[in-house]
N, C-alpha and C positions, 0 to 999 in steps of 0.2 A: 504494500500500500504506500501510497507514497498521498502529497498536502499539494492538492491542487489549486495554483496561482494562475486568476483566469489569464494576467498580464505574462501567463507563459505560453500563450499559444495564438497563433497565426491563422489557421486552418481549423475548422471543425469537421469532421467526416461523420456520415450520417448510411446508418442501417436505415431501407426503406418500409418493408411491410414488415407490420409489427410494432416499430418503433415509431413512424408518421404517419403511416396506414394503419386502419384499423383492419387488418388480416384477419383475424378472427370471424368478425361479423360476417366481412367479403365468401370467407371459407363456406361458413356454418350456412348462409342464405344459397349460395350455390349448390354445395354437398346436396341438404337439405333439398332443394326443388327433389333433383334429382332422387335423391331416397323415398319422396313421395311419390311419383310419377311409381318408383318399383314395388309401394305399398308398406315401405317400411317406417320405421318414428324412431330411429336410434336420439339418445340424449346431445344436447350440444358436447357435451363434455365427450363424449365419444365419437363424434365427429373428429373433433381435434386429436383426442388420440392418435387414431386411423390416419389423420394426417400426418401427424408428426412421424408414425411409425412408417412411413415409408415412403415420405418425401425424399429426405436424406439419402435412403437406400434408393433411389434410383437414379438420384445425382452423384451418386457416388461410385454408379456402375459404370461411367463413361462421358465424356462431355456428349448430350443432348441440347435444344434448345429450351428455353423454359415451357413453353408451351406443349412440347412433347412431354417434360416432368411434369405436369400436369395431367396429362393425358394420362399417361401411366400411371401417376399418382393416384388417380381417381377409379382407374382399374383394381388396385390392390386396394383401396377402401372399401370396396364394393365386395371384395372376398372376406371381408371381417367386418361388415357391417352388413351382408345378407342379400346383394343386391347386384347384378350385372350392369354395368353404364353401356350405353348403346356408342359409336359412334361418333355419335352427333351429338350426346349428352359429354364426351369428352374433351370432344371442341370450344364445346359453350364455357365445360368450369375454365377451361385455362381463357378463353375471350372476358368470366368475367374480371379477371386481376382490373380492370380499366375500370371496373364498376365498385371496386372495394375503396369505401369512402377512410377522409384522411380523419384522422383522431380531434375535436371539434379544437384544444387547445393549438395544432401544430400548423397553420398559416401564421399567428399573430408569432409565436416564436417565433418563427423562423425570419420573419421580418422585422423582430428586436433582435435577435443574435446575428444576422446579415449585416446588421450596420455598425457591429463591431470587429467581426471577423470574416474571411473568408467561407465557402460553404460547399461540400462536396457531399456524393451521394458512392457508399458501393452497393450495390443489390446485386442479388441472384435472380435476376430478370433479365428479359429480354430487350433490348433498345424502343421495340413498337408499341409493345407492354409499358414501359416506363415513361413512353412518351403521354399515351393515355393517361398514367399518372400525373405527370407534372401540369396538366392541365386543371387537374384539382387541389392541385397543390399552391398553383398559382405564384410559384417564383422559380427565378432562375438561378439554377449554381452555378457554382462558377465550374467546378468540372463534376462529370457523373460518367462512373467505370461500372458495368453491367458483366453481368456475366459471360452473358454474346461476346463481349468484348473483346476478353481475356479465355475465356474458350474453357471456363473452369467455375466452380462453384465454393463459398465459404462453408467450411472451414478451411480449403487452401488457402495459400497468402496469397496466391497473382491481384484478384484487387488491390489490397491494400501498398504493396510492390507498384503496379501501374499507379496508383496515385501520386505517390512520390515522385515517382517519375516525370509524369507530368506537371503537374503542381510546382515542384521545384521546392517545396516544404519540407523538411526533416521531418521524421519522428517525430523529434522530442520536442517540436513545437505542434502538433497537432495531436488534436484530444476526438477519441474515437466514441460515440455518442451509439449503443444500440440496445435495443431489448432481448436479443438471445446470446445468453450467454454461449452456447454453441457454437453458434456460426460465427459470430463478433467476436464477445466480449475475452473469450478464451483464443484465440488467433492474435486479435490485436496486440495483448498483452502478452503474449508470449513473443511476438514479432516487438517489444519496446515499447508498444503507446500507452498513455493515458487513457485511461478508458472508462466512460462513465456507464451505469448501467440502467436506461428507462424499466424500473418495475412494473408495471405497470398490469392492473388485477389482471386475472385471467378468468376466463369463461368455462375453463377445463381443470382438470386435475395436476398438480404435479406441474411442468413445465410448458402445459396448454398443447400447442401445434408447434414446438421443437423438441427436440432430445433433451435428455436432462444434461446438467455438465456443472461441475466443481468448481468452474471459474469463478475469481474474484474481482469485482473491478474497483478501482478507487475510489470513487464514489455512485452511491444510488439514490436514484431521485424516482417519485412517484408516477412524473409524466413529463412531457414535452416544456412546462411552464415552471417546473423543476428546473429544468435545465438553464430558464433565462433566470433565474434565482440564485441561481448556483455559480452562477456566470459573470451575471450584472445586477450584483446586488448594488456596488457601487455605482450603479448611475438611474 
């Protein structure tokens, strides 16, 4: 752990679904259509499960696009939630990522921590995918490294590696902002950042729609407005 000085960082990088997206809701309404259309009512909480249990696992069989891990993703939920997705129901959950709304705090932060610092995005998403995001998001970063991008998914380091790269930022001046401890908070921090951890409730059990993970981060803030708290208390 280390005493996070907000005057020590340049750059803030930013996990997107989860941490500024409300992924959960986006999951559970899509899953959901879908599990009714098959006749089934599993729990939200089991939804996320089923998510969680093998999102991971099929990113981590190979570089895909994200809308293929979606696809997939939604096939092996359907083998432990009781229900076969058609085709065309698998097309839809990965089309709805553009429909999963942002967390109601994360526009106004992002347009109080923007005018102090730089702003970057890594996600395990697709560029077309995220472009649909940032339309809801309503601001611009200044750079955004996708998984498309770099041809790999978090937990590897290629994001956060391309960041630097392009940014021109060290490390140790850029403070890593995400809610899964997984895919973030435990990569960051073992690659040298700062890293804060949006806790943020969850709708599921246990670690919601990621794996669980032992990572620690230097600080945890309740949500996106945490973040401008934590950050800019002095102004």
């Amino acid at each position: 752990m280390r005493t996070l000085d907000p005057g020590g960082f340049d750059l803030l990088t930013f996990d997107c679904y989860g941490t500024l997206v409300d992924w959960e809701a986006g999951i559970i309404a899509a899953a959901g259509h879908v599990c009714t259309n098959h006749g089934v009512s599993p729990a939200e909480a089991g939804i996320l499960s089923a998510f969680g249990e093998a999102e991971h696992v099929v990113q981590g069989e190979r570089y895909r696009t994200y809308r293929e891990v979606l696809a997939l993703t939604l096939e092996e939920m359907g083998g432990s939630l009781g229900f076969r997705p058609t085709d065309a129901e698998c097309d839809a959950f990965a089309d709805s990522v553009g429909d999963w709304p942002p967390f109601p705090d994360t526009r106004a932060a992002l347009q109080r921590l923007g005018g102090r610092y730089r702003l970057g995005i890594v996600s395990n998403v697709d560029d077309d995918l995220f472009a649909e995001t940032t339309r809801r998001l309503g601001i611009d970063f200044d750079w955004v490294v996708t998984a498309q991008q770099v041809g790999s998914y978090k937990p590897a380091p290629a994001h956060f590696e391309e960041m630097v790269m392009r940014s021109g930022i060290p490390r140790d001046r850029t403070l890593h902002v995400a809610q899964s401890l997984f895919h973030d908070i435990g990569p960051a921090s073992a690659l040298g950042y700062a890293t804060v951890h949006v806790n943020r409730p969850s709708r599921g059990s246990g670690s919601g729609a990621t794996p669980p993970s032992s990572a620690r981060p230097d600080a945890e803030v309740p949500d996106m407005a945490g973040v401008v708290d934590l950050l800019l208390a002095d102004r």
